[in-house]
MIKEZA-104160 format. One line per field, with one value per residue (C-alpha): residue in three letters; x, y, z. Coordinates in steps of 0.05 Angstrom, whole numbers, m for minus. Layout:
<rs>
tormi: [ala;...]
X: [X;...]
Y: [Y;...]
Z: [Z;...]
</rs>
This chain:
<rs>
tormi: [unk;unk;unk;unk;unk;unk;unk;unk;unk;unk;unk;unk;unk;unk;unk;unk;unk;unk;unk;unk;unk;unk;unk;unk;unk;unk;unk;unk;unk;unk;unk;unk;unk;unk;unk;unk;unk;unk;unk;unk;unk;unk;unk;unk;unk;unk;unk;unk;unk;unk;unk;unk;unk;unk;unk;unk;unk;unk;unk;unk;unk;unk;unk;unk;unk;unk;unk;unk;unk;unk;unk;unk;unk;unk;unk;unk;unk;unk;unk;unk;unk;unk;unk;unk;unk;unk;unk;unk;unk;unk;unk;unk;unk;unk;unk;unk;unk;unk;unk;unk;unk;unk;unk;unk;unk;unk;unk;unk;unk;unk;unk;unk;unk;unk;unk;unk;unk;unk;unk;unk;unk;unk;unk;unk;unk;unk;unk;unk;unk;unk;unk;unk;unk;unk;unk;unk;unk;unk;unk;unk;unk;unk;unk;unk;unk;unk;unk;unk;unk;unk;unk;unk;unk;unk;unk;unk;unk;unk;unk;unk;unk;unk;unk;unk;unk;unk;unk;unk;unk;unk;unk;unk;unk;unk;unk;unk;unk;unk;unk;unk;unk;unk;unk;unk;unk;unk;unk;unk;unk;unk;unk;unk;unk;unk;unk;unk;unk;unk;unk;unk;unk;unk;unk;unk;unk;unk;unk;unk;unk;unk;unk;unk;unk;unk;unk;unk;unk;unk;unk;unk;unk;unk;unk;unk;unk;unk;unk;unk;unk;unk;unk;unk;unk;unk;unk;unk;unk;unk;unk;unk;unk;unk;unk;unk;unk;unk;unk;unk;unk;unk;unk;unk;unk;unk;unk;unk;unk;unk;unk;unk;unk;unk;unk;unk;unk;unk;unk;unk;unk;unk;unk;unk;unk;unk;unk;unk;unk;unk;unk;unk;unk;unk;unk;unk;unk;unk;unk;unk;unk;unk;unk;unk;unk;unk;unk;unk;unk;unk;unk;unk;unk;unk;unk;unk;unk;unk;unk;unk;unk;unk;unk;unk;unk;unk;unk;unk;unk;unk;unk;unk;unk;unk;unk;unk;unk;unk;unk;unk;unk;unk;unk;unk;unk;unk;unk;unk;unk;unk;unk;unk;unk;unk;unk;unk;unk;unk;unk;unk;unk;unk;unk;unk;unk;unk;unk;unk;unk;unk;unk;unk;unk;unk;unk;unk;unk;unk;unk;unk;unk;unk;unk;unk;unk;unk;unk;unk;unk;unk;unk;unk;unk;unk;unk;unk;unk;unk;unk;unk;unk;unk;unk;unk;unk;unk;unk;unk;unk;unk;unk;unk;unk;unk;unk;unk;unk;unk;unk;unk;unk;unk;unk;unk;unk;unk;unk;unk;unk;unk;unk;unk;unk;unk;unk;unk;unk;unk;unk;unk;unk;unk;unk;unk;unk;unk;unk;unk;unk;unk;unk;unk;unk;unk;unk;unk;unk;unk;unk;unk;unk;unk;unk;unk;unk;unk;unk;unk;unk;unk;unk;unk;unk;unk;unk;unk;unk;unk;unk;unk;unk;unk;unk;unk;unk;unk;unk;unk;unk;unk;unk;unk;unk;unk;unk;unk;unk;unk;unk;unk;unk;unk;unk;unk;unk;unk;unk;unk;unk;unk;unk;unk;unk;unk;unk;unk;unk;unk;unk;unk;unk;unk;unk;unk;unk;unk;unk;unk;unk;unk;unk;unk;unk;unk;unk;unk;unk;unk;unk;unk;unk;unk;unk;unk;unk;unk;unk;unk;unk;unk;unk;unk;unk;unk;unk;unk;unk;unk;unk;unk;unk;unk;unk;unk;unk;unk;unk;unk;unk;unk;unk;unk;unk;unk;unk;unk;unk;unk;unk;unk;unk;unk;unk;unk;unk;unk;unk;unk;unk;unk;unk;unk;unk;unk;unk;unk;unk;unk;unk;unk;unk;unk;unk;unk;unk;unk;unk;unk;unk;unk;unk;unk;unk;unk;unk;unk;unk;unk;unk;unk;unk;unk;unk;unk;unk;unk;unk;unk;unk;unk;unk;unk;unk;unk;unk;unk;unk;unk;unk;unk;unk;unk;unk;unk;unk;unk;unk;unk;unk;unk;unk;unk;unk;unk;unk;unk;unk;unk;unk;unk;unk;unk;unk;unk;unk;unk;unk;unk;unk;unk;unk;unk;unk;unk;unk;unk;unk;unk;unk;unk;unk;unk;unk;unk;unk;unk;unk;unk;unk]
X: [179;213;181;182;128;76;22;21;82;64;13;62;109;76;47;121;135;74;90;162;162;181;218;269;289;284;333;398;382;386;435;501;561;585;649;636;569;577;521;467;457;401;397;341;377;308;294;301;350;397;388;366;303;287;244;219;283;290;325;327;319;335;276;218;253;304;278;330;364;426;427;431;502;554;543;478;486;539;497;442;486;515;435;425;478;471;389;396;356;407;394;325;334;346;409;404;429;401;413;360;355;408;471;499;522;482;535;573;646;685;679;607;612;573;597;587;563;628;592;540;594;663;697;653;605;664;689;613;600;660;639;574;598;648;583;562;506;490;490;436;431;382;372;328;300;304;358;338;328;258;286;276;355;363;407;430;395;415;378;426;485;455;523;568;524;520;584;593;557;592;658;624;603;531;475;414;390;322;309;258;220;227;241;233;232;162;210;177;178;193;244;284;271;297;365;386;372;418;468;471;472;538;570;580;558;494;445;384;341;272;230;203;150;98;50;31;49;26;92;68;45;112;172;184;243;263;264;269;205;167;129;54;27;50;93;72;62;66;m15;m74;m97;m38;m28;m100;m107;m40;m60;m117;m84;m38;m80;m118;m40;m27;m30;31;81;128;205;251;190;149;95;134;77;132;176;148;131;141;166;163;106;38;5;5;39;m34;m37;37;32;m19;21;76;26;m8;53;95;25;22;92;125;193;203;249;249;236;253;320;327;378;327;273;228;233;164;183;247;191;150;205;241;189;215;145;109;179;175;108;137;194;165;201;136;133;61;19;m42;m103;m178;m229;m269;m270;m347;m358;m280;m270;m221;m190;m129;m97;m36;m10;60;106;97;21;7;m38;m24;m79;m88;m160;m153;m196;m200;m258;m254;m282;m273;m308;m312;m277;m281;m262;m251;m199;m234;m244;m174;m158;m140;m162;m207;m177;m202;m178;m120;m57;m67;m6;m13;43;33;23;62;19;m2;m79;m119;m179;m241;m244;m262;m211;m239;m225;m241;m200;m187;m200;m144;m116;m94;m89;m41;m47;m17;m59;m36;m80;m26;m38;m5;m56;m88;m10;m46;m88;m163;m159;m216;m245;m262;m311;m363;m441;m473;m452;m382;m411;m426;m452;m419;m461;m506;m497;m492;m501;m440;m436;m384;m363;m308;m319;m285;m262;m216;m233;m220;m258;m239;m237;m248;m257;m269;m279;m260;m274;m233;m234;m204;m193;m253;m311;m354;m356;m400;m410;m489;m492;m442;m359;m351;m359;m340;m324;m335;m340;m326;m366;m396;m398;m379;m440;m425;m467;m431;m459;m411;m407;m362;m366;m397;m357;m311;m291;m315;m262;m245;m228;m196;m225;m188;m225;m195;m199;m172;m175;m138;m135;m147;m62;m79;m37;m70;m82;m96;m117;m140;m171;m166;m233;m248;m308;m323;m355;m395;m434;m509;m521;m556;m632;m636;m599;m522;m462;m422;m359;m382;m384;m339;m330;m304;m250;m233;m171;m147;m97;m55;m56;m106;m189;m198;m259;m279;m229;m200;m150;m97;m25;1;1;m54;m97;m60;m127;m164;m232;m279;m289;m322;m333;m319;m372;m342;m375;m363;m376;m356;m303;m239;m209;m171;m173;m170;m220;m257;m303;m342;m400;m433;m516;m532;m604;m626;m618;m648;m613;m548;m542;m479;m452;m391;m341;m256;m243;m209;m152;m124;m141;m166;m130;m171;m224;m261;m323;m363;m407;m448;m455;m505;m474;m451;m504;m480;m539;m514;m458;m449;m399;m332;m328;m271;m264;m304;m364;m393;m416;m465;m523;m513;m581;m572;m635;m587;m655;m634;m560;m516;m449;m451;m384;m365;m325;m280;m246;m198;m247;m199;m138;m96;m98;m58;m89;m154;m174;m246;m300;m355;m386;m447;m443;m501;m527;m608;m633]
Y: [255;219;227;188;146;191;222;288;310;327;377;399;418;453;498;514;530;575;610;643;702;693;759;728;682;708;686;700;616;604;638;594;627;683;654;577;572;582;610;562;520;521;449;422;376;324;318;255;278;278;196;192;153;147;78;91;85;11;m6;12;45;39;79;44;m14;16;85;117;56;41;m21;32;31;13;m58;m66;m13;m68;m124;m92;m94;m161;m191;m153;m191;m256;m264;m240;m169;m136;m175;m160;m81;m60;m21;37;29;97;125;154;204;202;185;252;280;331;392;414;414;485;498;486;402;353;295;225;194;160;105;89;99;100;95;151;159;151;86;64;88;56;m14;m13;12;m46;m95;m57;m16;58;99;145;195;236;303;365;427;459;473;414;349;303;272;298;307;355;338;394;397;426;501;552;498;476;486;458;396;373;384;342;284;280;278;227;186;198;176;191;248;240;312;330;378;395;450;497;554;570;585;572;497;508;564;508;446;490;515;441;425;476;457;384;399;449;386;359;293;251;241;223;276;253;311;287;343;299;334;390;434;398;382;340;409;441;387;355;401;406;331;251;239;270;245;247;230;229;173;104;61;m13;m22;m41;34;70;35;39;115;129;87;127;195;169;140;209;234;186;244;269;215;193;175;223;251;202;200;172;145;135;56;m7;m38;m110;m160;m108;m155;m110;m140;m208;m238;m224;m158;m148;m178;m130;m68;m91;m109;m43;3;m35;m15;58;62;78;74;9;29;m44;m15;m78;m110;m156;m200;m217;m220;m292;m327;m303;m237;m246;m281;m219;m171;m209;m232;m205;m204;m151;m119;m108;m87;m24;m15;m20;40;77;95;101;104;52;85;64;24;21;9;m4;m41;m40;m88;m48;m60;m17;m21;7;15;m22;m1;m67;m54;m107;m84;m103;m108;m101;m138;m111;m133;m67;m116;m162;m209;m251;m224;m234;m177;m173;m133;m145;m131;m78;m39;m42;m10;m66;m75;m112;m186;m258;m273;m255;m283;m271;m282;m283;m252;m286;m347;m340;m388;m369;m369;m353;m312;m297;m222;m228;m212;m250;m278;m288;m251;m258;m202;m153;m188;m176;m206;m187;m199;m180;m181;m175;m174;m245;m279;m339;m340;m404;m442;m427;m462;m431;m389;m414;m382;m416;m381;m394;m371;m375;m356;m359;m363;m439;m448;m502;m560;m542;m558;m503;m511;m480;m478;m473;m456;m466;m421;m424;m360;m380;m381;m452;m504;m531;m615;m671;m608;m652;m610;m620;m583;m605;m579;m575;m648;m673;m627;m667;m641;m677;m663;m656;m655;m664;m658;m674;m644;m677;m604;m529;m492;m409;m378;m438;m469;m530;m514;m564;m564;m579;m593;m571;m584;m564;m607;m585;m545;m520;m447;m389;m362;m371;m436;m455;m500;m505;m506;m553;m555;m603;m599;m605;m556;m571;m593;m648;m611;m608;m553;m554;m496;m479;m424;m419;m410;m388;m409;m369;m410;m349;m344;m315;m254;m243;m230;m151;m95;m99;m53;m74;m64;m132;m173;m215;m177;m215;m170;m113;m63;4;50;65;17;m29;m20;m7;m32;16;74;110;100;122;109;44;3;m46;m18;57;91;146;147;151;229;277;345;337;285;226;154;93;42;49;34;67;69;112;114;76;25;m26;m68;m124;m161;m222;m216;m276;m236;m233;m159;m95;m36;m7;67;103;176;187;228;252;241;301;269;305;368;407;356;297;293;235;204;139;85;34;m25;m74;m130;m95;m38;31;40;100;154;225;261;290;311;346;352;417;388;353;286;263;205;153;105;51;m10;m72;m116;m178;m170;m217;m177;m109;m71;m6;37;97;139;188;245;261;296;229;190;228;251;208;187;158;142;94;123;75;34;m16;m76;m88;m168]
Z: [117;168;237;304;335;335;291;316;284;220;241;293;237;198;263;279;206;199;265;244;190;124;131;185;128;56;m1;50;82;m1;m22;m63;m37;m70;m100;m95;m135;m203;m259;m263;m322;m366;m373;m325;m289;m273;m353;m375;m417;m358;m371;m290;m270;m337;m295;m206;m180;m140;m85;m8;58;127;153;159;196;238;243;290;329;337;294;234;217;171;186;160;103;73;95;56;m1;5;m3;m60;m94;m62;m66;m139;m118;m159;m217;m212;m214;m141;m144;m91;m24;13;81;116;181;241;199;216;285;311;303;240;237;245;168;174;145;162;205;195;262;286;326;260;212;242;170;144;83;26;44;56;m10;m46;m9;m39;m109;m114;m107;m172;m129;m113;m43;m23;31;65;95;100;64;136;187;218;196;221;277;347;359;315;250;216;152;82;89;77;62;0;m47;11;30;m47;m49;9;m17;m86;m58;m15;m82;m65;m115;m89;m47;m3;7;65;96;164;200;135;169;126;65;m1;m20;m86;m77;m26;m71;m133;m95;m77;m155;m170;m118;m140;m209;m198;m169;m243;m213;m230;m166;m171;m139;m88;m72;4;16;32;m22;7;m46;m108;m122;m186;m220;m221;m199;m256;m277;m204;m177;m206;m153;m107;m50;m64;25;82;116;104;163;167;163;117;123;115;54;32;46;8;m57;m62;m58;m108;m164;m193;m200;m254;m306;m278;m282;m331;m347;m299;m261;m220;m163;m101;m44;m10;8;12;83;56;108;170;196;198;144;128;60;26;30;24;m44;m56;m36;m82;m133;m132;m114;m193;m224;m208;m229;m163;m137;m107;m41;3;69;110;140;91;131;180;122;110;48;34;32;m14;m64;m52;m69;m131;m160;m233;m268;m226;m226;m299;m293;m250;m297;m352;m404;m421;m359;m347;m284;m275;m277;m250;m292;m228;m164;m140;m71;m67;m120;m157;m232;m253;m323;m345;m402;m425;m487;m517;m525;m468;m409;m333;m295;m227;m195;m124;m68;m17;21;86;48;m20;m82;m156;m196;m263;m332;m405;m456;m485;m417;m398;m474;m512;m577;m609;m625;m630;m561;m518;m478;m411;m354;m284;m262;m182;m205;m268;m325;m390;m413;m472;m458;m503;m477;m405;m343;m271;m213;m145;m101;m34;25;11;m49;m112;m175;m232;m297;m361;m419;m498;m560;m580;m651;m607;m558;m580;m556;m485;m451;m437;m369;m325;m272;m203;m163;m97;m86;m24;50;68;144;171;246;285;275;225;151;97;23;m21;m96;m125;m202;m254;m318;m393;m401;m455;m536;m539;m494;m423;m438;m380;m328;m253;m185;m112;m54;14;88;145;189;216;170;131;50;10;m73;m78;m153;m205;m203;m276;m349;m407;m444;m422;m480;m474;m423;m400;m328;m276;m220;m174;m97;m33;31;92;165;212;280;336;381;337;361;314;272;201;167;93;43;m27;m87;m146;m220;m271;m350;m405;m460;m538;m546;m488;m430;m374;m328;m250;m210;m138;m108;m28;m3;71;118;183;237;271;338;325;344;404;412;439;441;451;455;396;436;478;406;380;308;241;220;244;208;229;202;261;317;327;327;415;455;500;496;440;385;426;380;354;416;437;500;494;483;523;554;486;485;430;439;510;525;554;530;571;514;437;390;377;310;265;199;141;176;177;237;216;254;239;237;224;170;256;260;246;275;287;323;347;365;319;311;319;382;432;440;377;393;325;283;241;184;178;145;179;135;165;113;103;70;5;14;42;96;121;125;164;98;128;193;236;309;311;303;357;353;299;312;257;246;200;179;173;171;132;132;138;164;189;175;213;162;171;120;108;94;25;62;75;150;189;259;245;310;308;348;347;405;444;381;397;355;354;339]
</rs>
């Protein structure tokens, strides 16, 4: 779905679908025309026997960086084409080139055409097409299951012109159709989808076919004769939430997947600037393990280095395209430290440790879990960091908030010509107070079959901290399993202003052959204020971290949309609340508490400002203990007291979710949210 800057639109949809008859429609806004369509075939045209997406299609759209502006044109569609060859994105498997929304003028020609946007595309789709098939690439377009396309000008869209519109883009050289939803007139989403299937496959021509009806139909029970792909969610936004909320709509459809018929959770947000590299690595990390069409979704001639070795890196790429072609699945995902295996044709396993926390934890696995078999020990690739290990069976690592890290793991009879993976970890508080010394330990494990030799440890900080070893930095041999402990006594100076700070963890060894082996592990300190003595609106503390799924978390007002300070006075079921927090979910508001506190108390609840729309579900977390939670609500209900004991905590952390049905509409309120020390 392609919509504008708002939420509401979605919802709003589907209202003016539901509102016109199906009987002011029926099969006549279907219909091929009589002489012009001929008999359909019996050969389902999204089999993989059609040789299409037999691996997620790669390559890219306009949409979720340009949206409707004018700097969508012809220009940047061969611009777009000219980095794929020159960055060597081609080379890595990115070969589609797609259009999305406002290419078109609003009005059909006299014979009922469609018409190229002069001013985006004054030499028409053809000759854009034939520019980016002579760099070796493919075009894709974009419209509507509805007489009207998404956009709020009013595009014509493909209902009722379903024979003459493929027809259209064939002629055209068209590879690729994005096929939405708008404006459906409340025809029957599979009786639409199924007439454009028909239509392009009367074309004679080979496009690649992407179901866009956002889910709502279960399109993974019964599209997988009718489209290449089908969206799973709603639209992705640029935002630790969206992202969040869709990966977990999208994992339980793994079942469903497979060469020629694949879960779309719609493009990648990489490099549009919402998230930071972290957690962009982590949406390309996770999106190449569940198998999903890897669409770039940024303007890749204004994109950062960082972002080009985000998108090409060729080792998570073949993780995606691997020609199984099956979906990652959950080991487990307790406390939001989440492992995800999937299975690879070669018998190899890629493994996904993904941190969903604000903070950095140890996740861990073994061979056997992730459905390997049995074996003496294992090779073991980090596809990020892209070195070889051995491992005796276990799969761990520290991983930072919001991280991920990738692995592929093979039962290798080789695996002894790597060296023995270790695994660098920290115990005790990551929070120091200005001035006052905390004790760290750190750790470097053997997690290899052979033994870690002449393993030595640093730990530095920032300019002007003090870090001083306390015990030993040295082992003459680790042998599997065992452990470097090593104490560390750290001071930040007085004064310094709260916020968080990096230290890097170092290890050196050398493995069994001699070579030697460093690693590092960025580790990061938070200088935090104490909490005060008494009771305080949470809405007056400085907080940690705080995410939110559309916009940012609001002191004071509510969620409002994407912009900073847009929010309304705080308001559930028509009470208005000077003091609170505004969020929206997926997320997540974290307090430092310093063990000084014992309460936390709030009204929550979906704010007004959506009218009926928005289900949501709050948690109140005591360091990694739920301490309490209201279940789903909706904006029916009015607002719920939440009481949660945090005595002894060390960070409190304000969490919304999703309530199951996806982020769209959740506006949420931490209403009176006050802290007790």
């Amino acid at each position: 779905m392609r919509r504008p800057h708002t939420r509401t639109t979605r919802t709003t949809r589907r209202r003016v679908a539901g509102a016109l008859t199906a009987g002011l429609l029926c099969t006549a806004g279907l219909a091929a025309p009589a002489a012009a369509a001929p008999a359909r075939h019996p050969v389902a045209a999204a089999s993989p026997a059609d040789g299409l997406a037999l691996t997620p299609p790669m390559g890219f759209n306009n949409w979720n960086s340009t949206h409707c502006r004018a700097d969508f044109n012809e220009a940047m569609v061969k611009g777009i084409a000219d980095l794929f060859v020159a960055k060597g994105l081609k080379d890595a498997g990115y070969q589609y080139v797609n259009l999305d929304d406002c290419w078109a003028l609003p009005n059909r020609d006299a014979d009922g055409k469609l018409v190229p946007d002069p001013a985006r595309f004054p030499n028409g789709i053809k000759a854009v097409a034939d520019y980016v098939h002579s760099k070796g690439l493919k075009l894709g377009i974009y419209t509507s299951a509805g007489v009207k396309t998404c956009n709020s000008a009013g595009f014509p869209g493909a209902l009722g012109h379903e024979y003459s519109d493929a027809q259209q883009f064939a002629d055209w050289g068209v590879d690729y159709l994005k096929y939405d939803n708008c404006n459906n007139l409340g025809v029957d989403a599979k009786l639409r989808y199924r007439t454009m299937r028909d239509a392009l496959e009367a074309t004679g021509r080979p496009i690649v076919y992407s179901i866009c009806e956002w889910g709502e139909n279960k399109p993974w029970e019964w599209a997988s004769d009718v489209g290449h792909l089908w969206r799973t969610t709603g639209d992705i936004s640029d935002s630790w939430g969206s992202m969040l909320s869709i990966l977990k709509q999208n994992l339980p459809l793994a079942p469903y997947a497979g060469p020629g018929h694949w879960n779309d959770p719609d493009m990648l947000e990489v490099g549009n600037g919402g998230m930071t590299d972290t957690e962009y690595r982590s949406h390309f990390s996770l999106w190449s393990v569940m198998a999903s069409p890897l669409l770039i979704g940024t303007d890749l001639r204004k994109a950062s280095q960082a972002t080009f070795d985000i998108l090409d890196n060729k080792e998570v790429i073949a993780v995606d395209q691997d020609p199984l072609g099956k979906q990652g699945t959950v080991v487990s995902s307790a406390g939001g430290r989440w492992v995800i295996a999937k299975q690879m044709k070669d018998g190899s396993r890629a493994v996904a440790l993904f941190n969903e926390s604000g903070s950095a934890q140890r996740i861990a696995t073994t061979a056997s879990a992730v459905g390997l078999p049995d074996a003496p020990a294992y090779t073991l690739r980090d596809l990020w960091q892209h070195r070889g290990y051995n491992t005796a069976g276990t799969l761990a690592a520290t991983v930072p908030a919001h991280g991920t890290v990738l692995l592929r793991v093979a039962a290798d009879p080789d695996w002894a010509a790597n060296p023995p993976a270790a695994e660098l970890g920290l115990d005790g508080s990551p929070f120091v107070e200005a001035g006052t010394p905390a004790a760290l330990t750190t750790s470097v494990t053997d997690l290899g079959r052979t033994s870690a030799r002449r393993v030595s440890v640093s730990l530095t900080g920032p300019d002007g901290w003090t870090v001083r070893a306390t015990s030993a930095t040295t082992a003459a041999a680790l042998a599997t399993g065992k452990s470097l402990r090593t104490g560390w006594r750290v001071a930040a100076p007085a004064g310094t202003p709260a916020g968080s700070y990096g230290l890097t963890l170092k290890a050196n060894y050398r493995s069994p052959t001699g070579e030697n082996v460093t690693s590092t592990l960025p580790l990061t300190v938070t200088i935090a204020l104490p909490p005060p003595t008494g009771t305080s609106y949470l809405s007056d503390l400085p907080w940690l971290s705080a995410t939110s799924g559309w916009g940012p978390v609001e002191r004071d007002t509510s969620n409002g949309e994407s912009a900073a300070g847009d929010g309304n006075p705080i308001t559930l079921g028509g009470v208005v609340y000077a003091k609170g927090l505004g969020v929206h979910a997926e997320s997540e508001v974290s307090f430092y508490t310093g063990k000084a506190c014992e309460k936390v108390t709030a009204d929550v609840g979906v704010d007004d400002e959506k009218g009926t729309k928005g289900t949501v579900a709050f948690e109140i977390w005591a360091d990694g203990t739920k301490a309490a939670s209201t279940g789903v609500l909706t904006n029916a209900q009015p607002a719920q007291p939440l009481t949660a004991d945090v005595t002894g905590a060390q960070v409190v952390r304000l969490v919304v979710t999703d309530g199951g049905d996806g982020i769209d509409s959740d506006h949420a309120d931490w209403a009176n949210a006050r802290l007790s020390c």
